[in-house]
C-alpha positions as CSV (number, residue, x, y, z in Angstrom):
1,X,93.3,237.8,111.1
2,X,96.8,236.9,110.6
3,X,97.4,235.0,114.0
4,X,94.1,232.6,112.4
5,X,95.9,231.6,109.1
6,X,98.3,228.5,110.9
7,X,94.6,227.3,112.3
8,X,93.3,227.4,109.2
9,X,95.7,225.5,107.1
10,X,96.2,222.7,110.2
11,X,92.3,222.0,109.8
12,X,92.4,222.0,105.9
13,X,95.4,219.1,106.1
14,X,93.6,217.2,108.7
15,X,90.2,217.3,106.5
16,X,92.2,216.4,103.4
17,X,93.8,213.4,105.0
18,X,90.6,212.3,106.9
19,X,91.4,212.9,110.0
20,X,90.0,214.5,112.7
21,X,91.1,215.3,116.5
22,X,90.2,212.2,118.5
23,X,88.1,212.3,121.9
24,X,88.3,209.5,124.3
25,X,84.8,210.4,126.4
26,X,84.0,207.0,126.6
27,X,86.8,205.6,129.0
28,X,87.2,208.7,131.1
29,X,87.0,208.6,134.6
30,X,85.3,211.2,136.8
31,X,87.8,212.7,139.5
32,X,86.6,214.9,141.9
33,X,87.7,218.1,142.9
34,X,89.1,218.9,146.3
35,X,86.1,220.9,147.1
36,X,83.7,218.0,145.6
37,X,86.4,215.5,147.6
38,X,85.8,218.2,151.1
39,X,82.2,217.6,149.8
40,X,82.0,213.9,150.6
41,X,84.5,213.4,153.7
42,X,81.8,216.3,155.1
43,X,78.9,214.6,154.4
44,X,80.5,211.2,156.4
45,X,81.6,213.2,159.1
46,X,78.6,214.9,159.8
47,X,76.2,212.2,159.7
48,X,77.3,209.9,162.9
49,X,75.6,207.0,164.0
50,X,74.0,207.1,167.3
51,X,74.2,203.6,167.9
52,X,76.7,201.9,170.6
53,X,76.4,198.7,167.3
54,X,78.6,198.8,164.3
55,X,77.1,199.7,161.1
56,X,77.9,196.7,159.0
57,X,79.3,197.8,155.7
58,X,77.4,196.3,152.4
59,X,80.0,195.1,149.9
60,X,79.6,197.5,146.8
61,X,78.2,195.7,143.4
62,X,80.9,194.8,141.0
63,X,80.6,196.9,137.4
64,X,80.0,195.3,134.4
65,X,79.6,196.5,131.2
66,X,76.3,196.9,129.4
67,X,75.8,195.0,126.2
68,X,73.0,196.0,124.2
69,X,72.4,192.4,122.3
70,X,73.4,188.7,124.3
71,X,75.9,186.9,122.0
72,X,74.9,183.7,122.0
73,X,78.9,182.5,121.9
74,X,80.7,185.2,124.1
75,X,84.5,185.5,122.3
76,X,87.4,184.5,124.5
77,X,88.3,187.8,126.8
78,X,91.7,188.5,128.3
79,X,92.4,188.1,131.5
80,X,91.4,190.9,133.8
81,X,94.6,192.5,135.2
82,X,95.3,192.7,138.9
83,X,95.0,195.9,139.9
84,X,97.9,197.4,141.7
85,X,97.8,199.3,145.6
86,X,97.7,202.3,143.5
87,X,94.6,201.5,141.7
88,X,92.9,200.0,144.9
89,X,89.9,201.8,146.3
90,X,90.8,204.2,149.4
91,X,89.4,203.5,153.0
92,X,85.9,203.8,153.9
93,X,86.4,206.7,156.6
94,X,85.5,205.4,159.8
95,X,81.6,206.1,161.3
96,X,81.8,207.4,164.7
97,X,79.8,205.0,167.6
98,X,78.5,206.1,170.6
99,X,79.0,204.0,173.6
100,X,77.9,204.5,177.0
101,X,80.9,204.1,179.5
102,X,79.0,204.9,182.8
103,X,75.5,205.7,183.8
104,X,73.4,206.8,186.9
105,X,75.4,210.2,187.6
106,X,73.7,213.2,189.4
107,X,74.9,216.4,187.4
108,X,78.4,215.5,186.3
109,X,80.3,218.7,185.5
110,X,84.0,218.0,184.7
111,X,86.4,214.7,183.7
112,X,89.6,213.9,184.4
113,X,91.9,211.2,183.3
114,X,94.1,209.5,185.7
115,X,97.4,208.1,184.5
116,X,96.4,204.9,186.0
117,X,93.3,204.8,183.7
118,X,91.0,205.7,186.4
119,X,88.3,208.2,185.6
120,X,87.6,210.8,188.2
121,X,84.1,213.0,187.5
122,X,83.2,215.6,189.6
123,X,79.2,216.0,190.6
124,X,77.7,219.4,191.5
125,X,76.4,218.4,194.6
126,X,80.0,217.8,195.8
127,X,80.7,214.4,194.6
128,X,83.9,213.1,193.2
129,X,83.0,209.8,191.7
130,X,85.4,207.8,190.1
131,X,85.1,205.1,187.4
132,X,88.4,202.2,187.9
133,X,88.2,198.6,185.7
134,X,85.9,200.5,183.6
135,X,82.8,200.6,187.0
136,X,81.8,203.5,188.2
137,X,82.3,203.3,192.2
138,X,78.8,203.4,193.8
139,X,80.3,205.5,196.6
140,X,82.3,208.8,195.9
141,X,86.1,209.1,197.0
142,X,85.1,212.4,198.4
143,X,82.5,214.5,199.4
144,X,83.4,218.2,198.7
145,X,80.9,220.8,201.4
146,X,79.9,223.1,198.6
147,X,76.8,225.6,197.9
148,X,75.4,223.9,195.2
149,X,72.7,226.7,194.4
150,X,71.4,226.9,191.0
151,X,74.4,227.0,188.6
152,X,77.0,226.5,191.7
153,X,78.5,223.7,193.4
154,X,81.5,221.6,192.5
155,X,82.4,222.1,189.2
156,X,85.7,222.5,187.4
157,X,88.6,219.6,188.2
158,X,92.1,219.4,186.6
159,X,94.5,217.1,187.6
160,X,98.3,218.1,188.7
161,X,100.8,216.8,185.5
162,X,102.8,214.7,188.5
163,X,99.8,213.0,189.6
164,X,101.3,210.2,189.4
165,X,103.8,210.9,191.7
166,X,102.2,213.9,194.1
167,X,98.1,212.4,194.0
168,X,97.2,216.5,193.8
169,X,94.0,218.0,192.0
170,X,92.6,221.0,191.6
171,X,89.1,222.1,192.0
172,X,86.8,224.8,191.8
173,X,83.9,224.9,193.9
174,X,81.1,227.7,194.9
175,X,80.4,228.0,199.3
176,X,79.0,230.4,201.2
177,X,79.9,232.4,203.9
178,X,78.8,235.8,205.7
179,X,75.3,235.6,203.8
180,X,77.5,235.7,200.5
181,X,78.6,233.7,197.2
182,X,81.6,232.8,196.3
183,X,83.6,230.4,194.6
184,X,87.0,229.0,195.4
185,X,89.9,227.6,193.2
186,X,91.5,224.9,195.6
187,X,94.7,222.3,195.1
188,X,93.7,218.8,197.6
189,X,95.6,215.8,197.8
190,X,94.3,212.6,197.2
191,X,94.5,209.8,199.2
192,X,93.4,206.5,200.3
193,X,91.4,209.0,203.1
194,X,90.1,210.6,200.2
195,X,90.9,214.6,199.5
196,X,93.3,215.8,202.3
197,X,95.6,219.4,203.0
198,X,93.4,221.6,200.7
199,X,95.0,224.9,199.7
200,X,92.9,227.6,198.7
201,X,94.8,229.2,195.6
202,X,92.4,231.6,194.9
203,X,89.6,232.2,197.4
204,X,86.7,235.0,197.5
205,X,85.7,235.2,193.6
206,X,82.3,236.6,193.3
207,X,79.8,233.8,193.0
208,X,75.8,234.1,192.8
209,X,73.2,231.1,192.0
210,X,74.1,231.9,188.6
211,X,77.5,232.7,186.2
212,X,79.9,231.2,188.1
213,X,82.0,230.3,185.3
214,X,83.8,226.9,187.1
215,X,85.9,225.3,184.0
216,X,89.5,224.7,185.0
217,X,92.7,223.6,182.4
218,X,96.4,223.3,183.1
219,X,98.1,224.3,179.8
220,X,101.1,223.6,178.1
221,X,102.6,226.3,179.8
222,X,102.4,224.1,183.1
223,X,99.6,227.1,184.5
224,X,96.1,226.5,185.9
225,X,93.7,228.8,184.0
226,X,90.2,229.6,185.9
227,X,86.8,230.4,183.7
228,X,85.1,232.9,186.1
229,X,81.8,234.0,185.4
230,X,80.6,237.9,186.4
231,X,77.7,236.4,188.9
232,X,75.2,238.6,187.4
233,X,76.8,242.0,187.9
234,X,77.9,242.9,184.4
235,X,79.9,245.1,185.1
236,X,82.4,243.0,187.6
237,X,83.6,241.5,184.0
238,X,84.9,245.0,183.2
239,X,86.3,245.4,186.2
240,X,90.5,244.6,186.8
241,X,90.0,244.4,190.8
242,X,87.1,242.1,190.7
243,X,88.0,238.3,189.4
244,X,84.3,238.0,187.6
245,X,83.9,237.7,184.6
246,X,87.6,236.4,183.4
247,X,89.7,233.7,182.4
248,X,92.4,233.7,185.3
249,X,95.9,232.8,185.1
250,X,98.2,231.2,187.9
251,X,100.9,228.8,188.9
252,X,100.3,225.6,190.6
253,X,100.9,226.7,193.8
254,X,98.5,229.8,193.0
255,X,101.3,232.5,192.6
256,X,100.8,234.9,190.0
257,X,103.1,234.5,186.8
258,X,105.3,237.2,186.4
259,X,104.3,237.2,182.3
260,X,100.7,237.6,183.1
261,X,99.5,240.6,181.1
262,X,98.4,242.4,184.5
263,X,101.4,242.7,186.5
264,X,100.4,241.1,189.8
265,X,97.6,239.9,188.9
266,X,95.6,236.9,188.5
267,X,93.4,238.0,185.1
268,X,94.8,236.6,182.0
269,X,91.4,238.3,180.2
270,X,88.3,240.0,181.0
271,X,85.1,240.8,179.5
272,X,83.7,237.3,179.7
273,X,79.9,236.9,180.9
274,X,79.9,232.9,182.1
275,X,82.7,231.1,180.6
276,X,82.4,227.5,181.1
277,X,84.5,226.1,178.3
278,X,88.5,226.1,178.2
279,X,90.7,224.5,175.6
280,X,94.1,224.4,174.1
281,X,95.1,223.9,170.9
282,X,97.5,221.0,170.6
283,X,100.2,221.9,168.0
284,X,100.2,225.8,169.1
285,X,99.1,226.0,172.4
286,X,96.3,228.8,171.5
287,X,93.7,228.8,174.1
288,X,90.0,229.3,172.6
289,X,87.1,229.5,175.1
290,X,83.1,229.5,174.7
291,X,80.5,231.4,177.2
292,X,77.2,231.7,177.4
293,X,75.4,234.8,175.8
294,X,73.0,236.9,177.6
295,X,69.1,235.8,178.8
296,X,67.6,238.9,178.9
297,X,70.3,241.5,180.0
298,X,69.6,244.7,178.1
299,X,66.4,242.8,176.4
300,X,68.5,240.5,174.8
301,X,69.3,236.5,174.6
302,X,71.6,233.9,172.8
303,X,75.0,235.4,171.6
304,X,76.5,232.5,172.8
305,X,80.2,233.1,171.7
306,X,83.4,230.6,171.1
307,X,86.4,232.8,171.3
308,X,90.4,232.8,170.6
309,X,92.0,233.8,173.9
310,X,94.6,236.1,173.9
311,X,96.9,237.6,176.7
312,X,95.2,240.8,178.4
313,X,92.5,240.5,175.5
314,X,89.0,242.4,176.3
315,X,86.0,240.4,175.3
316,X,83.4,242.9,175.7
317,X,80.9,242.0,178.3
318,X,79.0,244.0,178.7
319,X,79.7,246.8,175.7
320,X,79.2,244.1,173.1
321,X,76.9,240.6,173.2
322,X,78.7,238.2,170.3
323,X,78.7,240.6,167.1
324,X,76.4,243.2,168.6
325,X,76.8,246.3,170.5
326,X,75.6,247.2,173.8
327,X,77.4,250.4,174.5
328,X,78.6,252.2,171.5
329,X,80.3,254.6,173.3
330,X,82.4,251.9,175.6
331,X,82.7,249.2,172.9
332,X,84.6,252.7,170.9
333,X,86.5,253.6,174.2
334,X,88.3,249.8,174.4
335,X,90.2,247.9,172.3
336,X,87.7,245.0,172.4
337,X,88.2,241.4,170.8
338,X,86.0,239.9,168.7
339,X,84.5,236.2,168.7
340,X,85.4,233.7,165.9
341,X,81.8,232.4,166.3
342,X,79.0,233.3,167.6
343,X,74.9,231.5,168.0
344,X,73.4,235.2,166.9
345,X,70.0,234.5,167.5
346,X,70.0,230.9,168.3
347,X,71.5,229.9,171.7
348,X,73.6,226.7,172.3
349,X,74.5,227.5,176.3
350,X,78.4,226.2,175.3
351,X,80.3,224.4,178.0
352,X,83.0,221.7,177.9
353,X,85.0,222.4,175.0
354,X,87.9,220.2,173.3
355,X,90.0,219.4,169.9
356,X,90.0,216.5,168.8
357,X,93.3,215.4,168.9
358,X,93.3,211.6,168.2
359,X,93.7,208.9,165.8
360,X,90.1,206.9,164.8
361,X,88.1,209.4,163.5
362,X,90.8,211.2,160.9
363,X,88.0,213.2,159.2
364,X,88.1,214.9,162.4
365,X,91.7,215.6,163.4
366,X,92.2,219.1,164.9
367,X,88.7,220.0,164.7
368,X,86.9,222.1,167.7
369,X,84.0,220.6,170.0
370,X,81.8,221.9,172.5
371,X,78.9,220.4,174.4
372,X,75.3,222.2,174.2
373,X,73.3,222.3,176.9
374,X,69.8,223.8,175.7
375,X,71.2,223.3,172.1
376,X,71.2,219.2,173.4
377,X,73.7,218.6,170.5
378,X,77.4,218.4,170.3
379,X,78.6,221.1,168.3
380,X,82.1,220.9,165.6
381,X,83.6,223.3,164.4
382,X,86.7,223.5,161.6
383,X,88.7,226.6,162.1
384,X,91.5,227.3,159.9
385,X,94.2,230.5,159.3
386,X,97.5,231.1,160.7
387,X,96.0,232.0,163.9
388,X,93.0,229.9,164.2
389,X,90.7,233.3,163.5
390,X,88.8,232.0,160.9
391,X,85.4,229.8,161.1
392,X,85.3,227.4,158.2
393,X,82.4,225.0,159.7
394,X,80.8,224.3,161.9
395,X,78.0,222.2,162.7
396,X,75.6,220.4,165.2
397,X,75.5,216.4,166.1
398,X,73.2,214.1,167.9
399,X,70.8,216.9,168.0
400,X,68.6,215.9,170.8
401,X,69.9,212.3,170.8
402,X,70.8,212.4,174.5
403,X,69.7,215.8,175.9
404,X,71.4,218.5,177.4
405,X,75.5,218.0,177.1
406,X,78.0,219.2,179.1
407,X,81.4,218.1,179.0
408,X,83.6,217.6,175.6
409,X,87.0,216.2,176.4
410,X,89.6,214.2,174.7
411,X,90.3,210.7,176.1
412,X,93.7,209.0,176.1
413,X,92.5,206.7,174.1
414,X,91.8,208.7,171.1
415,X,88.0,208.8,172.0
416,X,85.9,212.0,172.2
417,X,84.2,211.5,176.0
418,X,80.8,213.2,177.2
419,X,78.9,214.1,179.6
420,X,75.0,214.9,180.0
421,X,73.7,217.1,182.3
422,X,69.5,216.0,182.2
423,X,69.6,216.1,186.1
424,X,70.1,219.9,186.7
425,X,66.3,221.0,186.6
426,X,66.7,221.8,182.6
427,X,66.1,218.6,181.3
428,X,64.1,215.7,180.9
429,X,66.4,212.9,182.5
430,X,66.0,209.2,181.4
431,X,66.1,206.1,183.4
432,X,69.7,206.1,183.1
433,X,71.1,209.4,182.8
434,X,73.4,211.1,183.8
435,X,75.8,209.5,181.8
436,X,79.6,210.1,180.6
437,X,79.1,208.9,176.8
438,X,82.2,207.6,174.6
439,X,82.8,208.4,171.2
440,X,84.6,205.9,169.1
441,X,84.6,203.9,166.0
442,X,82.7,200.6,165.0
443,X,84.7,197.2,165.0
């Protein structure tokens, strides 16, 4: 009881001299948190307007204060202070706006972004369209011969970083020949003839009407990584001699870099079902993919994954389907990686996939997106750690706003670009689709 007694005798004084502790709860202003402050930049975020219109922005009601009885001769008040830049309100964030850029495409698969500000887009009928003055060219610059069979046809394109200078792209495409499927990683140049002196960098990668894979990227590291997909023989994506079912790894003139984990070899990793989605992380150069889980291999579906690449790494297909084992006795026997997310029991069919890596839309800086084709939404996700491991959010938008979406890429603009795929047989196209779709912020 000792440690009391100084307590005691302070509240004694203060009663003898009429005081009492004062509380000022009258004047106090309410400050959030930072999770209440996350909270609300979320809820903005997340809520996007689906208009290509500005929202126009309603001037909030000034405060006054409440007086209880009018006084029929108000007393002289002091002048209200000019608040200083400190004290003025923050920002609204900016409201993402959706704007179509260009309409009346047949399947689009992949974008590119010319240095020149044309826009090339590749078709999977063997198109490669081009938008220039902000039109999209009614004829295509080229005409690819491809097998465009169910999933196949011309897909991935990546353009080389001296375009500028050397007019070379790189392609990936799915053909025939002897009775069989396969798809094809090729470098062309492009002309005013159109696409001239291809080189087949990798040639003879196991192909089928489905799970071809067909995403391309050139990373940091100046390489051309390949999304390959195990054309229905799960196994192939276990297997080092077969290129199904990887992420491939090769210079630009389609060597094989001597720091690939595989000496001699293309594979940068392997147990990947249909990878369509490749992306690198701007500020550490971390590539994350997404594929598409299983439709009815081993009486399962969905599993759709989004995963952190890493050299050599084993992703599982076909021991393990996102979190869930397959093979217990293979998925013990290899040092298998897991996904950072997975669609469990829901199924978004991932494919493009891009940060966000620009400056109008701040409440999205750095944050991960991926287009959903039978999810029809585009999906974000917030990851966060040293290494990027850990999901913190994610979320979907424009949830059947425009149908089935394919590509997610950043522009050079600082826009988030689009691409619907409502032509392939899995949608239900309208008047205008297919369409590459801008996103962007209100005037």
């Amino acid at each position: 009881m000792i440690r009391w007694i100084p307590l005691i005798l302070l509240i004694a004084l203060l009663a003898l001299a009429g005081c009492s502790p004062a509380t000022d709860v009258g004047t106090t202003a309410v400050v959030p948190t930072d999770a209440e402050t996350t909270a609300v930049a979320a809820s903005v975020s997340t809520q996007p307007s689906v208009t290509s219109e500005p929202i126009p922005t309603t001037p909030a009601p000034t405060a006054t204060a409440q007086v209880d009885e009018p006084t029929a001769t108000p007393s002289p008040q002091p002048a209200t202070p000019t608040p200083s830049p400190t004290d003025a309100a923050p920002p609204e964030p900016a409201t993402p706006q959706v704007e179509v850029v260009a309409a009346g495409l047949s399947i689009p698969w992949a974008v590119a972004f010319a240095p020149d500000g044309r826009i090339f887009i590749t078709e999977r009928a063997g198109r490669l369209r081009v938008i220039e003055n902000g039109e999209l060219r009614a004829e295509p610059l080229a005409v690819v011969p491809v097998e465009a069979i169910g999933e196949g046809g011309l897909m991935g394109l990546a353009l080389d970083p001296a375009f500028a200078d050397n007019g070379r792209l790189y392609l990936m495409y799915t053909y025939s020949e002897g009775g069989q499927i396969r798809n094809r990683v090729s470098r062309f140049t492009l002309t005013g003839a159109g696409l001239v002196d291809e080189v087949a960098l990798v040639d003879a990668i196991p192909g089928a009407r489905f799970h071809n894979g067909g995403r391309l990227a050139i990373g940091p590291d100046g390489k051309l990584y390949a999304g390959t997909g195990d054309a229905l023989v799960p196994q192939l994506a276990q297997d080092l001699d077969s290129l199904a079912g990887k992420i491939l790894r090769i210079n630009l003139d389609g060597s094989i870099p001597e720091d690939n984990p595989f000496p001699g070899s293309p594979v940068y990793s392997l147990g990947h079902r249909n990878p369509q989605g490749l992306a690198f992380q701007p500020e550490t150069g971390v590539l994350f993919a997404v594929e598409h889980g299983p439709s009815g291999e081993f009486g399962l579906c969905c599993r759709d994954e989004l995963n952190r690449i890493v050299p050599g790494g084993n992703y599982g297909w076909p021991y393990v389907s996102g979190t869930d084992v397959v093979d217990a006795a293979q998925a013990a026997a290899h040092d298998l990686v897991a996904p950072v997310s997975s669609s469990g029991r829901d199924t978004w069919a991932p494919a493009g996939l891009a940060f966000y890596d620009g400056g109008p839309l701040a409440d999205w800086q750095g944050d991960l997106f991926f287009g959903a084709l039978r999810g029809q939404h585009l999906r974000r996700v917030v990851l966060s750690g040293d290494d990027l491991g850990q999901l913190d959010q994610d979320e979907a938008l424009y949830s059947g706003a425009y149908g089935r979406i394919r590509e997610a890429l950043m522009g050079p603009d600082g826009y988030l670009y689009l691409t619907t795929s409502n032509r392939d047989g899995r949608g239900n196209p309208a008047a205008d689709d297919d369409r590459l779709l801008r996103i962007g912020v209100g005037e």
